[in-house]
C-alpha positions as CSV (number, residue, x, y, z in Angstrom):
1,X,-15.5,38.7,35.7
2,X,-17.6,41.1,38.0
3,X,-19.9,38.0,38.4
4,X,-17.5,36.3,39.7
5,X,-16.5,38.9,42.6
6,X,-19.7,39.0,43.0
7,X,-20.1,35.8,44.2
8,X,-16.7,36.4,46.4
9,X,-18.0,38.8,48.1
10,X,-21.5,37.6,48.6
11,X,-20.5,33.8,50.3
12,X,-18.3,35.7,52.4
13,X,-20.7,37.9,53.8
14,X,-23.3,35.4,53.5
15,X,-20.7,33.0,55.9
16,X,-20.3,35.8,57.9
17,X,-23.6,36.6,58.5
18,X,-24.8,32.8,58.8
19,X,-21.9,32.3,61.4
20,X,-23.5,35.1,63.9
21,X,-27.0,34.3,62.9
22,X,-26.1,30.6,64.2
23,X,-24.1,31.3,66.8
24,X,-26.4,33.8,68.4
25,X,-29.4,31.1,67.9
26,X,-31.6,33.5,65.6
27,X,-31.4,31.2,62.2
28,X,-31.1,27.9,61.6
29,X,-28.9,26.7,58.7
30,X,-31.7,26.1,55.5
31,X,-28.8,23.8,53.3
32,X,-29.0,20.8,54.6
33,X,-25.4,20.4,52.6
34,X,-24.2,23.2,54.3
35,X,-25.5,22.4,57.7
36,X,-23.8,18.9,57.6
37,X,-20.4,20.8,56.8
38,X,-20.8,23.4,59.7
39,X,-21.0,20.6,61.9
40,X,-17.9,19.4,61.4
41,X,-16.4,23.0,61.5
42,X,-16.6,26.4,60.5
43,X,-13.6,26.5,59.2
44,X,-14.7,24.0,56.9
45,X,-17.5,26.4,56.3
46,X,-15.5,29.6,55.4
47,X,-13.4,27.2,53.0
48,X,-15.9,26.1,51.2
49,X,-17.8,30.0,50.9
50,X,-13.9,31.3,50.1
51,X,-12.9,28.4,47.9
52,X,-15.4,28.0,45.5
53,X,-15.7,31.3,44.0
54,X,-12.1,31.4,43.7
55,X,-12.3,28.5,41.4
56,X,-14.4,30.1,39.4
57,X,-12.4,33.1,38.9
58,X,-9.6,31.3,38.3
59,X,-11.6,29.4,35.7
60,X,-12.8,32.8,34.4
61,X,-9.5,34.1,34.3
62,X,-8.7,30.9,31.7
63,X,-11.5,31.2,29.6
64,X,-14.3,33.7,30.0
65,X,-17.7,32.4,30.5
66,X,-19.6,32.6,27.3
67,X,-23.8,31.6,26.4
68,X,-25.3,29.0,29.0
69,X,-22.2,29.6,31.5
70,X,-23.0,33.1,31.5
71,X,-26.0,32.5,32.3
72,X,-25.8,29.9,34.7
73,X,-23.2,32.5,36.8
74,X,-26.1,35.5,36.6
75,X,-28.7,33.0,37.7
76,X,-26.1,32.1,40.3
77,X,-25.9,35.3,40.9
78,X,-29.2,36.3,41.8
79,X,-30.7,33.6,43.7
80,X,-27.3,34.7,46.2
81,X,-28.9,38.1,46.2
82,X,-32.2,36.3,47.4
83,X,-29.7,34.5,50.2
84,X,-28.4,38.1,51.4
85,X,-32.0,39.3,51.7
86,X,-33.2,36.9,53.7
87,X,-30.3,37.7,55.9
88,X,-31.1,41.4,55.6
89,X,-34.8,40.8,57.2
90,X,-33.6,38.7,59.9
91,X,-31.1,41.4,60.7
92,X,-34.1,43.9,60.9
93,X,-36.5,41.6,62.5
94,X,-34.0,41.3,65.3
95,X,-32.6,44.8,66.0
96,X,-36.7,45.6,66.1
97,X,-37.4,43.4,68.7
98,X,-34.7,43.8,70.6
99,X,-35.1,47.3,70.8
């Protein structure tokens, strides 16, 4: 389950951080997916970043993830971690040139 709110937690900040990062013109979207849906709306956006890993807890919830599932989640899982570093370096690339 923890993967789960893990992933919760991590498209919401990762929507949150890609909405200013956009909006403020210092990123580009890299999901070409993603960038298609922003286009028509962020709220579209958050849905989809809120949505989807409320499904899986809600699959979770009916029958824990067990052998390759597990594993697909944990892989899932860290390649998200990957998504909130690269946020985390254009966070610090910014507040060190702006300074």
């Amino acid at each position: 389950m923890r993967p789960c709110i893990f992933l919760l937690a991590a498209g919401l900040l990762d929507a949150i951080l890609t909405h200013v990062g956009i909006s403020t013109g210092l990123i580009k979207e890299g999901n070409p997916m993603m960038s298609r849906v922003i286009s028509k709306g962020w709220s579209y956006f958050y849905f989809i970043k809120i949505i989807l890993p409320l499904m899986l807890l809600g699959l979770f919830y009916l029958k824990p993830f067990i052998g390759r599932v597990r594993k697909l989640l944990l892989t899932t899982c860290v390649l998200y971690s990957s998504v909130l570093i690269c946020h985390m370096v254009w966070i610090i690339l910014y507040l060190k040139t702006s300074t």
